[in-house]
C-alpha positions in Angstrom: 124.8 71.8 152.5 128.3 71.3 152.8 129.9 71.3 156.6 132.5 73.7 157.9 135.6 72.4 158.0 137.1 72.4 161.2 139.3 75.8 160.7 136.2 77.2 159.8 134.4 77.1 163.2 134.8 80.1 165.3 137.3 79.3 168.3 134.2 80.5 170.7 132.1 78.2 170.2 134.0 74.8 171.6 133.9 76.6 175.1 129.9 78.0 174.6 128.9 74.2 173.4 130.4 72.6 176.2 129.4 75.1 178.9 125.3 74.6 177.5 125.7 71.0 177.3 127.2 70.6 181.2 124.4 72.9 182.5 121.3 71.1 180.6 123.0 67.5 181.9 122.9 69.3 185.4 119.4 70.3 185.4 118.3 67.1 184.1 120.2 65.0 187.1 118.6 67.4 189.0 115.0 66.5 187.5 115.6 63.1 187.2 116.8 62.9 191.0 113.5 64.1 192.2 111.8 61.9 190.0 113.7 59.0 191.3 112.8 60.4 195.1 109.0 60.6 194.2 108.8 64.4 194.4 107.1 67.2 192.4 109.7 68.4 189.9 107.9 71.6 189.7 104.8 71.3 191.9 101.7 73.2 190.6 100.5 76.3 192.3 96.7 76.5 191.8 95.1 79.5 191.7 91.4 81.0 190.6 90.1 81.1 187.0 91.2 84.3 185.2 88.4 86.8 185.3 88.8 87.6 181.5 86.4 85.9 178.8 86.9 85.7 175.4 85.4 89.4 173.8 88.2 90.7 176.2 90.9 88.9 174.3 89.2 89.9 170.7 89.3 93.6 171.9 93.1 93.2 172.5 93.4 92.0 169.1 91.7 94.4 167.4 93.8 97.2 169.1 96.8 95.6 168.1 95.8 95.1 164.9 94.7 98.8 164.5 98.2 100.1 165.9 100.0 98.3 164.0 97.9 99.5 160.9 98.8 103.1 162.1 102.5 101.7 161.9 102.0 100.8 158.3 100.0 103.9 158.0 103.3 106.0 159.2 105.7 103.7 157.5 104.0 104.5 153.8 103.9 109.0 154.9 107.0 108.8 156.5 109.2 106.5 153.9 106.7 107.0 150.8 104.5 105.5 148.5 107.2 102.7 148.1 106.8 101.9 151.3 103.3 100.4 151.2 102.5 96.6 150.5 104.0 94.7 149.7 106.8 96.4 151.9 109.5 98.6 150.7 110.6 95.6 148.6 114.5 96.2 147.6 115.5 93.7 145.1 113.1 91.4 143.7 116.2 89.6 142.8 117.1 88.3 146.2 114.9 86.5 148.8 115.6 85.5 152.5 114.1 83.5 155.4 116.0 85.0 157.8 114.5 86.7 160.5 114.0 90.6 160.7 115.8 91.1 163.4 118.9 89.3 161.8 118.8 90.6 158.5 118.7 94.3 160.7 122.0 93.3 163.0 123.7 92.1 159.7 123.2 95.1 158.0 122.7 97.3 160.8 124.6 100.0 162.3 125.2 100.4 166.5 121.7 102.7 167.3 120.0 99.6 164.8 121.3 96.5 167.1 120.0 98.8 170.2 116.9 98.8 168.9 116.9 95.0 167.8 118.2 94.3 171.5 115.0 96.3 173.0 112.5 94.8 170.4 113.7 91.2 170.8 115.5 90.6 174.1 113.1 92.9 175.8 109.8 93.7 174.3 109.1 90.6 172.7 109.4 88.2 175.8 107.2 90.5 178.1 104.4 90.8 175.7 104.2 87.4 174.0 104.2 85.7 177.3 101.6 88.1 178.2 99.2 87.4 175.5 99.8 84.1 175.0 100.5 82.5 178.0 98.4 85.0 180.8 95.3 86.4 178.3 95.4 83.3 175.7 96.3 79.7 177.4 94.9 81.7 180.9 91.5 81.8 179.4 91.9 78.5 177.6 92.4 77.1 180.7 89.5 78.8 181.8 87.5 77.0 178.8 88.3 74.1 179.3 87.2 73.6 183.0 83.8 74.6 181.9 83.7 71.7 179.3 85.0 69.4 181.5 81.8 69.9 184.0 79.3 69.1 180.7 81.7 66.0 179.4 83.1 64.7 182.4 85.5 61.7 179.3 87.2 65.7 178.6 88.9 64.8 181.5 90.3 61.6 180.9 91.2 62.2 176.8 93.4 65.6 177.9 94.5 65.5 181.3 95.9 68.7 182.7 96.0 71.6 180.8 97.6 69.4 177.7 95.0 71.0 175.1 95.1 74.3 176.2 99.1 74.6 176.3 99.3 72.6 172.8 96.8 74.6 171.3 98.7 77.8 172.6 101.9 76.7 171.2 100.7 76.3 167.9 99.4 79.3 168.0 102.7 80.8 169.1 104.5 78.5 166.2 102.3 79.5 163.7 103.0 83.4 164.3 107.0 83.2 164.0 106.5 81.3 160.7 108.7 82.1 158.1 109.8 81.3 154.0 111.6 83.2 151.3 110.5 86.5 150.9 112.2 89.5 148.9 114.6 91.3 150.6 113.1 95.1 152.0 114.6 98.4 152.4 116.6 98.8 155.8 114.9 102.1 156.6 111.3 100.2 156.6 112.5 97.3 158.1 114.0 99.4 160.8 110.7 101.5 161.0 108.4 98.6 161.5 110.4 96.9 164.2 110.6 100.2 165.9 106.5 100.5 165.0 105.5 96.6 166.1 107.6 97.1 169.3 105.1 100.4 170.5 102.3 98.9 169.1 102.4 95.7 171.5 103.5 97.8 174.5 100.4 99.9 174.0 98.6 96.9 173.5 99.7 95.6 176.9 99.3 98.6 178.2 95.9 98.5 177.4 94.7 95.2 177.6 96.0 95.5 181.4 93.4 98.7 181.8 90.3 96.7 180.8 91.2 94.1 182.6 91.3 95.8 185.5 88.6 97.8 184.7 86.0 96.0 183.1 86.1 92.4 185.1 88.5 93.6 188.0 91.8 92.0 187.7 94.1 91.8 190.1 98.0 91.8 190.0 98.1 87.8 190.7 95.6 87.4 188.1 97.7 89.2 185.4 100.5 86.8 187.1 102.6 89.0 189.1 103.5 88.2 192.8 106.1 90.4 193.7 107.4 88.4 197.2 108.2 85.2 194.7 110.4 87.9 191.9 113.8 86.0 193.1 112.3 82.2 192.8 110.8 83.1 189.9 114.0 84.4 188.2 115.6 81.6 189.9 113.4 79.0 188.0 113.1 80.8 184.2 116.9 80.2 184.6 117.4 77.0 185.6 114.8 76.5 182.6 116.9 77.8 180.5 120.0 76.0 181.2 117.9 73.0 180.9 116.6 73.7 177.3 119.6 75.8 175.3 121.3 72.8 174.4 118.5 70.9 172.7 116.9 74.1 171.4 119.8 75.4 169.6 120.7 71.8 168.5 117.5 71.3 166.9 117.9 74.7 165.2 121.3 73.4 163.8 119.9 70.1 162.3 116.8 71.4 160.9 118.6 74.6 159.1 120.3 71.9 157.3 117.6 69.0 156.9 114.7 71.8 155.7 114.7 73.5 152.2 116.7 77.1 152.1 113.2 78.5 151.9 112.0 77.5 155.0 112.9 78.5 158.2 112.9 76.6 161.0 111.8 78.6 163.7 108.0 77.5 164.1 108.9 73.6 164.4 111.4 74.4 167.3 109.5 76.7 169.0 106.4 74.9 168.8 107.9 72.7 171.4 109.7 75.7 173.4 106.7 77.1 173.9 105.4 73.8 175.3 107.9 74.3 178.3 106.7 78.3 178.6 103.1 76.8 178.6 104.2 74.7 181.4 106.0 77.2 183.5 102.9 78.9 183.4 100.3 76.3 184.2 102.6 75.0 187.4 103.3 78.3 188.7 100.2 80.9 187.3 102.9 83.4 187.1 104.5 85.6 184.1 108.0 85.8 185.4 109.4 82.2 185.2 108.2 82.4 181.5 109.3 85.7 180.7 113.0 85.0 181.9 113.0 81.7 179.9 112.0 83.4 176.9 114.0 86.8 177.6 117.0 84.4 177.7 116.8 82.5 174.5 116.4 86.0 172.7 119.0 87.6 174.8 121.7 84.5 174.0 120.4 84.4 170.3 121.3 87.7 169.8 124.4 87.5 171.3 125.6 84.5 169.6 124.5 86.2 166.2 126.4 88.9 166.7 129.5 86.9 168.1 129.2 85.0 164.7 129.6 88.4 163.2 132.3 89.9 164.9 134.7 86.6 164.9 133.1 84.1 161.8 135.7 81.3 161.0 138.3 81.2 158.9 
């Protein structure tokens, strides 16, 4: 792929490259001063195994799963027969690998990029941190205590919670996988966004109701500590900062090192999510996560957009 020349490159980005790349070589002074001082970067806030077992978190899947059936179920009523599988395809001609919520804020009107706003820079960072780091890695966690007690060498071959956050980020890699697929109707695309957003709040929604129902959950065990909101927010920033510059730098050089086809979302944020996975394990709370994730999506939507509006040239 050839490179932009330099007229080419919107004026914005000099200022947003060197503002991300001064505040990730400020946290990491920060980090490596403490390191230097022998302190706990982050020090890690134990706290008891979550109550939740493993039929809980298949429950939760299988009411996601059915919601967003219903969603389809809608989707094909609502849009017709055309809209079933595969979905609402528009022109076999024409494939993609961009992500739905880009394709929507391309060809989108102003009600459309709300929607992509609430779906992505809200909905999506509350809930996946919720299933994956709380209910999944939370009971991993959970798991992997247990084997440690019957092989005791567990302990030495994965240290920590390595296996359960790699395994978790995987997971959370694998599910934002991507490759060329034909290119669907706007009015489906915009209805399933709109359907997958309600079905994972009702999900939520849900699982939170067993869980304090059936094995009596409490608000720390679903990772919510109110008096430590401000520190938490405080420290999902800071992570942030931190990580932009390498995230979106990776994103660059692997859009132009991997195939059209492919996107390369899962190999970067395998290894965002390791840091989410982190957050979680040193704190055992939602927030710090939620913010770090809530601001990637937030500033990836905002630097879409901003490509939009003013593109080079």
């Amino acid at each position: 792929m050839a490179q932009a020349a330099p007229q080419d490159v919107p004026f914005w980005q000099f200022p947003v490259v060197a503002a991300a790349f001064c505040a990730c070589l400020a946290v990491w002074w920060v980090v490596a001063t403490r390191l230097r001082q022998g302190r706990a970067v982050l020090p890690r806030e134990p706290r008891r195994e979550v109550p939740w077992e493993g039929i809980d978190l298949i429950l939760v899947m299988a009411v996601y799963v059915a919601l967003v059936s219903v969603a389809l179920l809608l989707a094909y009523v609502c849009l017709g027969p055309e809209a079933g599988l595969p979905p609402a395809v528009q022109d076999l001609d024409k494939s993609t690998s961009a992500h739905l919520v880009e394709q929507l804020i391309e060809q989108g009107s102003g009600w459309i990029i709300l929607i992509c706003v609430f779906s992505a820079g809200v909905v999506a960072p509350i809930v996946e941190e919720f299933f994956f780091r709380l209910l999944l890695q939370g009971w991993l966690e959970k798991t992997q205590r247990r084997m440690r007690r019957m092989m005791p060498t567990l302990r030495r071959l994965v240290p920590g919670a390595v296996g359960p956050i790699v395994l978790t980020s995987l997971l959370f890699a694998r599910m934002h996988f991507r490759d060329d697929s034909p290119l669907a109707r706007l009015d489906y695309l915009v209805f399933m966004l709109a359907g997958d957003a309600v079905a994972r709040l009702l999900t939520m929604a849900f699982a939170v109701w067993l869980l304090r129902l059936r094995v009596g959950a409490t608000a720390e065990d679903l990772g919510w500590v109110p008096e430590k909101l401000a520190d938490d927010v405080k420290l999902g920033l800071m992570a942030f900062a931190g990580l932009a510059a390498p995230v979106y730098a990776a994103q660059i050089t692997l859009t132009l090192l991997l195939p059209k086809y492919l996107a390369p979302d899962p190999f970067v944020l395998f290894f965002f999510s390791l840091a989410l996975g982190t957050l979680y394990y040193r704190t055992h709370r939602l927030v710090p996560a939620i913010v770090l994730h809530m601001a990637l999506n937030v500033t990836s939507l905002i630097l879409l957009w901003m490509m939009l509006v003013f593109p080079g040239g």
